[in-house]
C-alpha positions in Angstrom: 119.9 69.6 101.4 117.6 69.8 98.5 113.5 69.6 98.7 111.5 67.7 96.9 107.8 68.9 95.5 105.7 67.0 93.3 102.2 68.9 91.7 99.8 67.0 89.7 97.8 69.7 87.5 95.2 68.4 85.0 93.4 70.6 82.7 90.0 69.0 83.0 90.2 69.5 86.8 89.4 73.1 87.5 88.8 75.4 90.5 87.0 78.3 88.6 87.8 80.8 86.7 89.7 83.3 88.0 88.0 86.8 88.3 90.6 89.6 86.9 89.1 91.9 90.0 91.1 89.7 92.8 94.3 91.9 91.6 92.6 95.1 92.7 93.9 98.2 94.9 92.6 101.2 97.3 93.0 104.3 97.9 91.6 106.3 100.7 91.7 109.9 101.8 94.2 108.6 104.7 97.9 110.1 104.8 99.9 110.6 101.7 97.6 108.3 99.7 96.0 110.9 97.3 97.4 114.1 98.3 101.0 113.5 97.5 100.6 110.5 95.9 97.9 110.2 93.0 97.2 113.8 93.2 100.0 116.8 93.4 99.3 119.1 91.6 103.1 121.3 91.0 105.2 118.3 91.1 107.1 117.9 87.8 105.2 115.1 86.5 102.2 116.2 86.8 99.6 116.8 84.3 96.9 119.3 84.0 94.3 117.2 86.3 97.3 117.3 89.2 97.8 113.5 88.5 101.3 112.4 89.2 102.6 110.9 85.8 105.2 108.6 87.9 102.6 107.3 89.9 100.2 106.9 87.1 103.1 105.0 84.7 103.9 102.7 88.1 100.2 102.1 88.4 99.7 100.8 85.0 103.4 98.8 85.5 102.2 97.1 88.9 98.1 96.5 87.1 95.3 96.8 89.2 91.8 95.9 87.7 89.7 97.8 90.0 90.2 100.4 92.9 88.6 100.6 96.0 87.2 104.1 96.9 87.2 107.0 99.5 87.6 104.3 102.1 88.5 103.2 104.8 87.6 104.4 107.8 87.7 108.0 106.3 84.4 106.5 104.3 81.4 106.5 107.1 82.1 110.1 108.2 82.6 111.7 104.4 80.0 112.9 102.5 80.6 112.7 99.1 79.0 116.2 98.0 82.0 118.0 99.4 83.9 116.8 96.9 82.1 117.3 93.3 81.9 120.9 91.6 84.2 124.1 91.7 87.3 123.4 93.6 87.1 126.7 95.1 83.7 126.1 96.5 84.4 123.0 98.2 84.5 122.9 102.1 87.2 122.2 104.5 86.3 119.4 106.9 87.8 117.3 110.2 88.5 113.7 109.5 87.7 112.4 112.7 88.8 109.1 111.0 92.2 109.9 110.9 92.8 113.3 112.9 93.8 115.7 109.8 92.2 118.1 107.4 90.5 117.4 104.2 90.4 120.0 101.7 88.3 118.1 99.3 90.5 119.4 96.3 90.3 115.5 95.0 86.8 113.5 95.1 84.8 111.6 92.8 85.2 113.3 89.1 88.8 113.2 90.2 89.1 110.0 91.1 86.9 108.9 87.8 89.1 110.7 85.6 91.9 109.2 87.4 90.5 105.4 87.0 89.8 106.0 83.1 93.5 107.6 82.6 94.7 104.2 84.7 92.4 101.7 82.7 91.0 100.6 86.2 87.4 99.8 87.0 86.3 102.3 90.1 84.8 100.4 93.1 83.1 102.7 94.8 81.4 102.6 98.6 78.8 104.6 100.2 79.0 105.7 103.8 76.7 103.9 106.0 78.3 105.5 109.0 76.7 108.9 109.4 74.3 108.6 106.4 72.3 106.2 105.6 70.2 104.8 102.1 68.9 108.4 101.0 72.8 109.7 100.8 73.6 106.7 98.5 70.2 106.6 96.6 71.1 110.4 96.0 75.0 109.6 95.3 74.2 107.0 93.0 71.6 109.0 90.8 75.0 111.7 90.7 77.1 108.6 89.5 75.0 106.1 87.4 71.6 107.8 86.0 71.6 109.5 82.5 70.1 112.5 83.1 67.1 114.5 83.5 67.1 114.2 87.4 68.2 117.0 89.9 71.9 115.2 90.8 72.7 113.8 87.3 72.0 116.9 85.9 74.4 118.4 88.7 76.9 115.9 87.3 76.4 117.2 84.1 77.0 121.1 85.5 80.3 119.6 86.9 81.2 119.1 83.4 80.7 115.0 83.1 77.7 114.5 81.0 78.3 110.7 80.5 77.3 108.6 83.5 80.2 107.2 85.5 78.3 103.6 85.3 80.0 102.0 88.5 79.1 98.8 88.6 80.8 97.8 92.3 79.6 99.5 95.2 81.0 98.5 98.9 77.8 99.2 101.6 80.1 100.7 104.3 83.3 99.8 105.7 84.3 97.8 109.2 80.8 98.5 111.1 81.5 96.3 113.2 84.3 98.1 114.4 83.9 100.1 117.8 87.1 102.4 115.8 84.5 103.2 113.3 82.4 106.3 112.5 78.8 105.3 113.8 79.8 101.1 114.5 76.5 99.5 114.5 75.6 96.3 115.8 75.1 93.3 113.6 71.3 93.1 112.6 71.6 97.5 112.9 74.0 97.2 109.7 72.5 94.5 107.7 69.2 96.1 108.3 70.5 99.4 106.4 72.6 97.1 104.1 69.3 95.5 103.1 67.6 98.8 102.3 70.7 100.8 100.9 71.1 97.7 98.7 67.0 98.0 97.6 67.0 101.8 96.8 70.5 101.2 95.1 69.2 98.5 92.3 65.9 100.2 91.8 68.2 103.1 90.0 70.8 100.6 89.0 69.8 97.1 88.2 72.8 95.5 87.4 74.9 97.0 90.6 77.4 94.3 92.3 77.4 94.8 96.2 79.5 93.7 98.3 78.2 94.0 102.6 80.9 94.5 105.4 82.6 91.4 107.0 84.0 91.1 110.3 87.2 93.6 110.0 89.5 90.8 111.0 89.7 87.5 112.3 90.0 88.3 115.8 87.1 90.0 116.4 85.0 88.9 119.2 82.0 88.8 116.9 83.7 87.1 113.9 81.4 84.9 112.0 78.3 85.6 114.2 78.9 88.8 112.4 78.6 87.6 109.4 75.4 85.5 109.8 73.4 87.7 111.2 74.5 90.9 109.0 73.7 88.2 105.3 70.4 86.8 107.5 69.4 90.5 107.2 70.1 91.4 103.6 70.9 87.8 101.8 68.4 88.8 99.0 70.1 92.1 97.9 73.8 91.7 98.0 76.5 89.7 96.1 79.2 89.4 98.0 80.5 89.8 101.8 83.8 91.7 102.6 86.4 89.8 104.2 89.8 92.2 105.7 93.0 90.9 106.6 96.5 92.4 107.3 99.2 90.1 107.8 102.1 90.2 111.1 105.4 89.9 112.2 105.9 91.7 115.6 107.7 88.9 116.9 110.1 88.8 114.0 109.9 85.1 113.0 110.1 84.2 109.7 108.2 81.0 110.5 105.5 82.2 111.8 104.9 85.0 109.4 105.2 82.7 107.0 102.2 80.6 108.6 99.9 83.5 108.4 99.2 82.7 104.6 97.9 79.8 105.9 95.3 81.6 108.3 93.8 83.1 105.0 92.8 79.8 103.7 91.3 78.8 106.7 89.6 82.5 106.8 88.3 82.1 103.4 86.6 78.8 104.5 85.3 79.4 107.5 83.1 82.7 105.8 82.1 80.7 102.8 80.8 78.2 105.3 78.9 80.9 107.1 77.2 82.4 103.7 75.9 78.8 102.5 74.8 78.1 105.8 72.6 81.3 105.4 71.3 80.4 102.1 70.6 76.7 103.5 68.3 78.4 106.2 66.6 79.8 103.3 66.9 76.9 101.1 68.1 78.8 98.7 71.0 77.9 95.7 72.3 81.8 95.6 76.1 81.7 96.7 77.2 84.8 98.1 80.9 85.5 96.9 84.1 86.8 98.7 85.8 90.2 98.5 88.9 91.0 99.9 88.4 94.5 99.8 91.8 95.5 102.2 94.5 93.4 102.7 98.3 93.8 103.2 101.4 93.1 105.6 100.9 95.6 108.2 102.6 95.9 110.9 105.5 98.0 111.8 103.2 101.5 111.6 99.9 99.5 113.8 101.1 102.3 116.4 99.4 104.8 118.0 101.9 107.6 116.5 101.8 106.4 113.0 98.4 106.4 112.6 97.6 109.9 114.0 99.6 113.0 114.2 98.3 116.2 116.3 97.6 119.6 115.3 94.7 118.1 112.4 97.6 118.2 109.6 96.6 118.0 105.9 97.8 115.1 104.3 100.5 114.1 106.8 103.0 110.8 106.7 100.8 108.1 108.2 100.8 104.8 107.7 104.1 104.8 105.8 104.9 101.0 106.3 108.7 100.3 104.5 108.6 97.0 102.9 111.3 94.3 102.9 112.0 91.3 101.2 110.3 88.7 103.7 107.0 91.0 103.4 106.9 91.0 99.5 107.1 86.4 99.9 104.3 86.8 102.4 102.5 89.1 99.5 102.9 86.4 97.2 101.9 83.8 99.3 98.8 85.5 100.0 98.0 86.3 96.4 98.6 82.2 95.6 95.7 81.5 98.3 93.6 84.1 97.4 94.1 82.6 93.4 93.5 78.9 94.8 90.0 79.9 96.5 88.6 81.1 92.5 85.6 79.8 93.0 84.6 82.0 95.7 86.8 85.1 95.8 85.9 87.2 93.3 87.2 90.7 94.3 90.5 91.5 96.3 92.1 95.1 97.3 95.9 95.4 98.1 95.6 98.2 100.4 96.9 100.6 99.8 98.3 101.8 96.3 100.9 104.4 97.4 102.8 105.8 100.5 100.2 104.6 103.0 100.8 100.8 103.4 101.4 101.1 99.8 104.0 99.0 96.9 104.3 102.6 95.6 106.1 105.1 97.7 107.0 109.1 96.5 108.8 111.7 97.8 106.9 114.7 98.0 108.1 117.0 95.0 110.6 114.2 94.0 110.9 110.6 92.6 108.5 107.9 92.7 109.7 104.3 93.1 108.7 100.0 93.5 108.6 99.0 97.2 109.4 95.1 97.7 106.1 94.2 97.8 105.4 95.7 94.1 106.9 93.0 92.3 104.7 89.9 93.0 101.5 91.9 92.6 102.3 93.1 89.9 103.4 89.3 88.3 100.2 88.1 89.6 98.3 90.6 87.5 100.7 89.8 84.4 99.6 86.2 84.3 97.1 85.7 86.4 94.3 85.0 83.5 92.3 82.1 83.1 91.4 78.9 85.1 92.9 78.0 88.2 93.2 74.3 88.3 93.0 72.1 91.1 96.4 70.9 92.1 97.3 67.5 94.2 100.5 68.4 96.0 103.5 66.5 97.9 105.6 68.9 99.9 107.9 68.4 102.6 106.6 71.0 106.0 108.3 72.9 108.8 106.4 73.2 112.2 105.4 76.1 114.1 104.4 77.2 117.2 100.5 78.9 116.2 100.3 77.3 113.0 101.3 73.7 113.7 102.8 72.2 110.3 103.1 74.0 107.5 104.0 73.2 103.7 107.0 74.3 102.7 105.7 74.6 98.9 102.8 77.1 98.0 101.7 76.9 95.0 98.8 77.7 92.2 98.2 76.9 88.2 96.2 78.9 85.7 95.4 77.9 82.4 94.2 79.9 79.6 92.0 78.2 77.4 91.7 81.1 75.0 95.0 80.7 74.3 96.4 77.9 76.0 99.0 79.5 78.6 99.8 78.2 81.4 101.3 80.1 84.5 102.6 78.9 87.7 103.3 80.4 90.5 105.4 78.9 93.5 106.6 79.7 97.2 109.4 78.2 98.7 109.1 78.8 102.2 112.5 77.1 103.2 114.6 79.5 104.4 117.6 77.3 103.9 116.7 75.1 101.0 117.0 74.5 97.5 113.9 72.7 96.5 113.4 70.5 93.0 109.5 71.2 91.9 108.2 68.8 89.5 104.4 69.5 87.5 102.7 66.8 85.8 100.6 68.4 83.6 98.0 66.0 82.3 96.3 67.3 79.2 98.9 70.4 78.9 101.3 69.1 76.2 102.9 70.9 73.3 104.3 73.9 76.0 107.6 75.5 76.5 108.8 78.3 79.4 108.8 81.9 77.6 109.3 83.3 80.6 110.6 82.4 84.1 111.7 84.7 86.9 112.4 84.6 90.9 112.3 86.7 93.5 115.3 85.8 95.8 117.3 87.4 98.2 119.4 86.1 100.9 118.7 88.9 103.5 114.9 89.3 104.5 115.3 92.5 105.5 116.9 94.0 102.1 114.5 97.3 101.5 113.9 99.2 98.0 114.6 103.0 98.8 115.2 106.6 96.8 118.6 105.6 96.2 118.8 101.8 95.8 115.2 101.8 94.5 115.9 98.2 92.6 117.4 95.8 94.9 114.8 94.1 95.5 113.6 93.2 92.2 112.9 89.6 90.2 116.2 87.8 88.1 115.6 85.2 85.7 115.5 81.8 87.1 117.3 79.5 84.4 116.4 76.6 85.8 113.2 75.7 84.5 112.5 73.6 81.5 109.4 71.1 80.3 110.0 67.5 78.6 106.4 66.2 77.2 103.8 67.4 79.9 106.4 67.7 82.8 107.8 70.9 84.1 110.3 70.8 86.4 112.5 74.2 87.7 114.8 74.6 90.8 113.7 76.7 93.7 115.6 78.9 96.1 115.1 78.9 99.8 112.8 81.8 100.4 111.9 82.8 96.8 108.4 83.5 94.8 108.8 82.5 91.8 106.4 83.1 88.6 106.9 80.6 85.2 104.8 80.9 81.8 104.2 78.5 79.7 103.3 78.8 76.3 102.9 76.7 72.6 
């Protein structure tokens, strides 16, 4: 049997633009994130800052915009002084976060020196677990202010005369979490959001902040979270963080697949939240969306993956290995997030490498793609633009917590500038071919330059050390345009990325 999908996509009907900082990353002091993955210093890539140069060349390959940093959960118990001047002078500390040692060998002239060798934006976050708005007024003078002052001259005696000019800051992480470093109730947090937010912009104006969001769904608070936490600090912030890690204990590729659904409704249900604030307050400000962590996480959600004993330094936590089904449920999830332009406006894959990561190293050895890598990194490629709003007929499958679901997922994005067009499409049939048609009203003159798939017909096929490329997108020969219509042929279960151009 072959599906049929029809799209209607016409360039004067437009979502938004599409803000380049939805294809971000993170990396947090957690596991074998930095120390063994960014940072290791001996391994034989390594340059003379301890950067891994296989990391750093996958990096560029996969092409994050901006990068989430220290955390996490390690965030609201770190304080970021132990990790800025002489290595040798740096202290030693517990992460209570995650049960291990922190040698502070790597923090934030590191990571900045990291970013600018990466060509990624930082995004940095100040801990509003056991500190408070004096630590981040005094982290953000070390940062942001020119000199003259006691900590950006300290900046300067670290060897960093320029100011590091950060321009996103995240105002704690998951507070409402009972997990978390100092939790705090609702109108606790956005009281100290609101002030950490004040004393931030009075040293720098032009700051985007983004205040913490329920940390997922589920939570017994969600969305009363949220209003009370923006009813306290509204004024002063930007955006509102939103987390979500996507399932599949029961090992059912229909309902996995229907959790990319749950984010659209997530995303909606938040936004309706913020205006309603702003409507209390009459008020035409629109507080934006960041995905600050997201992933498929699941298989190391375990007690024993997510703490070993004995405080290790840098030990293997987190160390989720990705198959094929998990890198369509990526993709999926990168199509909503695209579709919902006009409101997300920042998004972190968490994380970048080893922990929960498309990158995973061997310790001393080679570096390679997990699964996941390849439709992040696609997204990034061609995701530039305006995402247009599409009218689409689809064929669905049921399920038992998601009731009916499409069987096509799909986004456009056209480039004015240049006039490109890229689509991106999931066929969620595991068993079907499907036929996708596009009318593209207003979009004439175009041909495919490029048009790949990524297919497999076991879910469960893994990238590793020795096979690290078989998962990995193959042409897809299929697709072709006649006037304004494209039309290509999908395979059951595939992601699929086309470009269109003059």
């Amino acid at each position: 049997m072959t599906l049929k999908a029809t799209v209607v996509a016409d360039r004067d009907f437009v979502v938004a633009p599409l803000d380049r900082r939805v294809f971000g990353t993170f990396v947090e002091h957690l596991g074998r994130c930095v120390y063994g993955g960014i940072y290791e210093p001996g391994h034989p890539t390594a340059d003379e800052h301890g950067f891994r140069g296989d990391v750093l060349a996958l990096t560029k390959e996969l092409g994050p915009t901006i990068v989430r940093y220290p955390g996490g959960n390690f965030l609201s118990g770190y304080d970021w002084e132990d990790g800025v001047g002489p290595k040798d002078q740096r202290p030693v500390r517990l992460d209570l976060a995650w049960a291990s040692t922190e040698t502070n060998q790597f923090g934030t002239n590191e990571f900045i020196t990291w970013c600018r060798k990466a060509d990624i934006e930082p995004m940095f976050a100040v801990n509003l677990g056991t500190r408070g708005p004096a630590e981040a007024r005094d982290f953000i003078e070390y940062c942001n202010h020119p000199g003259g002052t006691k900590f950006s001259d300290l900046r300067k005696a670290h060897g960093h005369e320029e100011p590091h000019d950060i321009k996103f800051w995240c105002l704690g992480n998951e507070m409402d979490g009972p997990w978390q470093t100092c939790a705090k109730t609702a109108k606790e947090y956005g009281a100290v959001a609101r002030e950490t937010a004040k004393i931030m912009r009075w040293i720098s104006p032009d700051l985007v902040l983004a205040a913490c969001g329920s940390s997922q769904r589920a939570m017994p608070t969600y969305a009363k979270w949220e209003y009370e936490v923006l009813d306290e600090c509204f004024e002063q912030v930007d955006m509102i963080s939103l987390h979500a890690y996507f399932r599949n204990d029961d090992d059912d590729i229909a309902e996995f697949f229907g959790e990319v659904d749950n984010l659209e409704f997530y995303i909606k249900e938040i936004t309706a939240v913020a205006d309603a604030v702003a409507a209390k307050r009459r008020s035409k400000k629109r507080i934006m969306l960041s995905f600050d962590e997201w992933n498929v996480w699941y298989r190391t959600h375990h007690p024993q993956f997510i703490k070993k004993p004995g405080w290790p330094q840098a030990p293997e936590l987190l160390e989720e290995i990705y198959n094929f089904e998990d890198a369509l449920v990526v993709g999926g999830a990168l199509i909503v997030m695209m579709n919902n332009a006009d409101r997300v406006k920042a998004a972190c894959f968490a994380q970048l490498v080893n922990v929960i990561g498309p990158i995973f190293t061997e310790t001393g050895g080679p570096a390679w793609r997990q699964t996941i890598f390849h439709p992040i990194a696609a997204a990034s490629r061609f995701g530039h633009g305006e995402v247009l709003r599409l009218k689409v007929d689809t064929t669905t499958f049921d399920t038992k917590a998601h009731g009916a679901v499409p069987h096509l997922l799909a986004t456009g994005i056209h480039n004015p500038e240049t006039g490109e067009v890229a689509i991106f499409a999931l066929n969620r049939s595991t068993t079907d071919d499907m036929d996708l048609s596009v009318d593209l009203r207003g979009l004439t003159g175009l041909k495919v330059a490029e048009a790949s798939e990524l297919h497999d017909a076991d879910r469960k096929k893994i990238n590793s050390k020795d096979d690290p490329d078989a998962v990995s997108p193959k042409p897809n020969d299929s697709a072709g345009v006649e006037g304004s219509l494209f039309t290509a042929r999908l395979k059951p279960q595939s992601w699929n990325v086309f470009s269109l151009k003059r």
